[in-house]
C-alpha positions in Angstrom: 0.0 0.0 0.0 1.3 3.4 -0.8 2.1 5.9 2.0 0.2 8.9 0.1 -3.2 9.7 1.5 -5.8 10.2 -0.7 -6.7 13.9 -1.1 -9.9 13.9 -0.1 -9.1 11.6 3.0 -6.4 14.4 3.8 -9.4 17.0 3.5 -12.0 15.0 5.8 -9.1 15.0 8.1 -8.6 18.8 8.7 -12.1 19.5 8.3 -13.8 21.0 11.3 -16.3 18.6 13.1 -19.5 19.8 14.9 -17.9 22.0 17.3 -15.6 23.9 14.8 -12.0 22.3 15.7 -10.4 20.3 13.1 -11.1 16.6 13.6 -7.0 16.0 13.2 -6.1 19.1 16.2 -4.3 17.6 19.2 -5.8 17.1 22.7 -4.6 20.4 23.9 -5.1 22.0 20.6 -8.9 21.0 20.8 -8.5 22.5 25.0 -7.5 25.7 23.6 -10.5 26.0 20.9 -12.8 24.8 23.3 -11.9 27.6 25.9 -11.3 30.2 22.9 -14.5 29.3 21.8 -16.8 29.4 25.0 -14.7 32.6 26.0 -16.2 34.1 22.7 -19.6 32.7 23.5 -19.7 34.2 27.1 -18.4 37.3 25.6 -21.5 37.1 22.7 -23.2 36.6 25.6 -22.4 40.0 27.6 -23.2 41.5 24.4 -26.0 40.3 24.0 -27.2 40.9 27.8 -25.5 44.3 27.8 -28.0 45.0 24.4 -30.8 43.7 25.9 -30.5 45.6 29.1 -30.1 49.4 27.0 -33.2 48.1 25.2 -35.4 47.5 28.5 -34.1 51.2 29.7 -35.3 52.5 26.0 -38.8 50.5 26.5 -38.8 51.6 29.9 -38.4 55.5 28.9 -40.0 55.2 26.2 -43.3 53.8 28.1 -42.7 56.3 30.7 -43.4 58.9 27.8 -46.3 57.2 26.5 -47.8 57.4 29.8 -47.0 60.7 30.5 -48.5 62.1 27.2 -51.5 59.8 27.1 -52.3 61.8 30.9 -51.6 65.5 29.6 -53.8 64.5 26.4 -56.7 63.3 29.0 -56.3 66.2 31.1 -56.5 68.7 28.1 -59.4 67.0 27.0 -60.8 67.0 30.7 -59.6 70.5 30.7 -61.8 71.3 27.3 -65.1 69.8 28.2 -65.2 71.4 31.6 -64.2 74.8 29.3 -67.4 73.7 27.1 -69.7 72.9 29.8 -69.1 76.4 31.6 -69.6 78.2 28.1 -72.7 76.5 28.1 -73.9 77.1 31.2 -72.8 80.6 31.3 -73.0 81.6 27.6 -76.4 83.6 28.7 -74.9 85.4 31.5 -73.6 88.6 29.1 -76.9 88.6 27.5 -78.8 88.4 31.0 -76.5 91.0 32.9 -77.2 93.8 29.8 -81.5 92.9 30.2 -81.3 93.8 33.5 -81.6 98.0 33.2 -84.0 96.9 30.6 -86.5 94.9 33.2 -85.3 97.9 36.2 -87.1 100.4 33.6 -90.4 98.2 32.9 -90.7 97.7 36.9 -89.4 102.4 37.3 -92.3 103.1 34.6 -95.2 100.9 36.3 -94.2 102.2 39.8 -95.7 105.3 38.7 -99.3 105.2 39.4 -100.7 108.2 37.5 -98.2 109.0 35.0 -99.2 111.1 32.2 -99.4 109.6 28.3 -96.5 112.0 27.8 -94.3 110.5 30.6 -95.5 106.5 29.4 -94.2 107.4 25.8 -91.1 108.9 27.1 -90.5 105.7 29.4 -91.3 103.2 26.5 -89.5 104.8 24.2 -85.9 104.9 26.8 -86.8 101.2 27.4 -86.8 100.6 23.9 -83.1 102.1 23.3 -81.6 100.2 26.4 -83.1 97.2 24.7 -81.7 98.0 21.3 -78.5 98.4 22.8 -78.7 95.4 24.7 -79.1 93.3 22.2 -76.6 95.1 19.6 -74.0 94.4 22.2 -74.9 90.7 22.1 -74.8 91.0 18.7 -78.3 91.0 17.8 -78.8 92.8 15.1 -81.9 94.3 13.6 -82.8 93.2 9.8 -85.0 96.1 8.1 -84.5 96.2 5.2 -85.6 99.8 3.2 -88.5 99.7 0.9 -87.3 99.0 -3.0 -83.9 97.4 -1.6 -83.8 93.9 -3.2 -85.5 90.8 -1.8 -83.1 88.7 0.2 -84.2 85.1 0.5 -81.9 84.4 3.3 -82.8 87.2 5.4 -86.5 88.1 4.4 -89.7 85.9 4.3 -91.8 87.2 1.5 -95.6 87.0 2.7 -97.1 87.8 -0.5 -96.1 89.5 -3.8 -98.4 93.0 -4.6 -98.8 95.1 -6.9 -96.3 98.1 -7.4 -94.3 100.8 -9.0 -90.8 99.9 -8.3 -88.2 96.9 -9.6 -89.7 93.4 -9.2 -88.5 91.4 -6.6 -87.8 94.1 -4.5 -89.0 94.9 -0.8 -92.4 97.2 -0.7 -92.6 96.6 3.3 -91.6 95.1 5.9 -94.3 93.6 8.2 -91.6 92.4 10.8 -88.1 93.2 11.4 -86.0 90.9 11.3 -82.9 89.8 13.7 -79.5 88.1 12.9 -77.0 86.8 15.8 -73.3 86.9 15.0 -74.5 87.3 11.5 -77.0 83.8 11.6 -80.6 84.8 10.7 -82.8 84.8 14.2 -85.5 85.2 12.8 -86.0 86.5 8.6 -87.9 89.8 8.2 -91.3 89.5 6.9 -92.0 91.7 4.0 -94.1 91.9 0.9 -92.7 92.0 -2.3 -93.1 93.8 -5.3 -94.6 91.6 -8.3 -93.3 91.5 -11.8 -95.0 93.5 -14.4 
């Protein structure tokens, strides 16, 4: 028999077995592998623990955050509803406070027991202006429109149409005023409006 080795025998020889040391390495060649290679695993493993510990403290901070802005967004929205529910509740207290010299004049003017005609007209007629001012600083806001100024269907009612010498579809009067509020209609004016020819 020859002393050459076949190649591929030679290969199977220095190829590494199942723990990656070459099947052919000496006892204390395979000690030295063994210890590099479970020094390298516990250092993969420090790694690995070291990376797994900065990733808890990120989870950690990063659910700490999540709580902290899930609270401030349920106490804004706490905060907004209570905001609504006081509007709500106190949205009429402007428009109540300016009323009030309004009902102090009604109550002044039937105090009087035998006021004149003269001094009933003058009362009524202050009372009125307190009123009008009331509600223009609410924003209440008369709709009257002139006689001849053109029919608006979103701030008149037309009753009828009539007979008349001016522009069809046009105002000839106005039965009611109308009122808007922050420019929404209140009520429409009623008028009458001028037919076509």
């Amino acid at each position: 028999m020859s002393n050459h080795q076949n190649p591929e025998q030679n290969q199977s020889m220095n190829a590494p077995g199942t723990d990656g040391i070459p099947a052919d390495a000496s006892p204390e060649e395979r000690e030295a592998a063994l210890a590099a290679n479970e020094a390298q695993a516990a250092a993969d493993m420090i790694s690995v623990q070291a990376e797994m510990d900065g990733l808890k403290t990120r989870v950690a901070e990063l659910s700490d955050h999540f709580l902290r802005a899930k609270a401030e967004t349920e106490n804004a929205r706490r905060r907004a509803e209570e905001e609504i529910s006081k509007a709500r509740k106190f949205a009429l207290e402007s428009f109540a406070e300016s009323l009030l010299p309004v009902a102090d004049s009604l109550e002044a003017g039937l105090a009087v027991k035998d006021a004149t005609l003269e001094q009933i007209r003058e009362g009524t007629e202050v009372t009125l202006r307190q009123l009008k001012a009331a509600l223009e600083r609410n924003k209440v806001i008369e709709v009257n429109p002139a006689a001849g100024s053109k029919f608006d269907p979103h701030q008149h009612q037309a009753i009828s149409m009539v007979p008349a010498d001016q522009e069809a579809n046009t105002v000839v009067t106005v039965l009611q005023k109308g009122y808007l509020i922050a420019e929404r209609v209140l009520r429409p004016a009623l008028v009458t409006v001028a037919a076509p020819k």
